[in-house]
C-alpha positions in Angstrom: -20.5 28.1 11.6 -18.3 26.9 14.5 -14.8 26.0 14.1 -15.3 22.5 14.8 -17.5 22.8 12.2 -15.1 24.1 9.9 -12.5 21.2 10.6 -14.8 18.6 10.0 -16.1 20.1 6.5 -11.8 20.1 5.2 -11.8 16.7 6.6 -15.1 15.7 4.3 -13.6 17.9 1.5 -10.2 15.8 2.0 -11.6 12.2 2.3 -13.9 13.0 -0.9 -10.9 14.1 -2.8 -9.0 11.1 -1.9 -12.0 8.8 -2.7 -12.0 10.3 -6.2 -8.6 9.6 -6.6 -8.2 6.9 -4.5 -5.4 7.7 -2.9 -4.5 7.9 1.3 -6.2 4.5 2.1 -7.8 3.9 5.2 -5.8 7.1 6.7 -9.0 8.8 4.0 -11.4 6.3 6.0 -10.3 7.6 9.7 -10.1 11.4 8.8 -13.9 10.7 7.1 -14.3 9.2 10.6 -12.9 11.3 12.7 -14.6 14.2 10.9 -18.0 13.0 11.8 -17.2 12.8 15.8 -16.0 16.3 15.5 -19.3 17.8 13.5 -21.8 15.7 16.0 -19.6 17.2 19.2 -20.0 20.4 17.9 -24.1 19.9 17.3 -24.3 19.1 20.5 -22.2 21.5 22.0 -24.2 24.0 20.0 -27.5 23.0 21.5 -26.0 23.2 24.9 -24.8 27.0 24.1 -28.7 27.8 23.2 -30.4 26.8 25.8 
């Protein structure tokens, strides 16, 4: 597991956590989006690497 990978599964772990509590906002919203760019960069920067 990549650390990209890594960043973007605390950001999940974060914006589910505030979801549940409802707390952060949108800020929750942008990290949950933000998180997503970073774990599709790093899939494709991981196919990349393999071939």
């Amino acid at each position: 597991m990549g650390f990209l990978s890594r960043i973007g599964g605390i950001i999940i772990l974060f914006w589910f956590l505030g979801f549940m509590f409802n707390i952060g906002g949108q800020m929750i919203h942008w990290l949950l989006v933000i998180a997503a760019i970073v774990l599709i960069v790093d899939m494709i920067s991981e196919k990349r690497r393999r071939t």
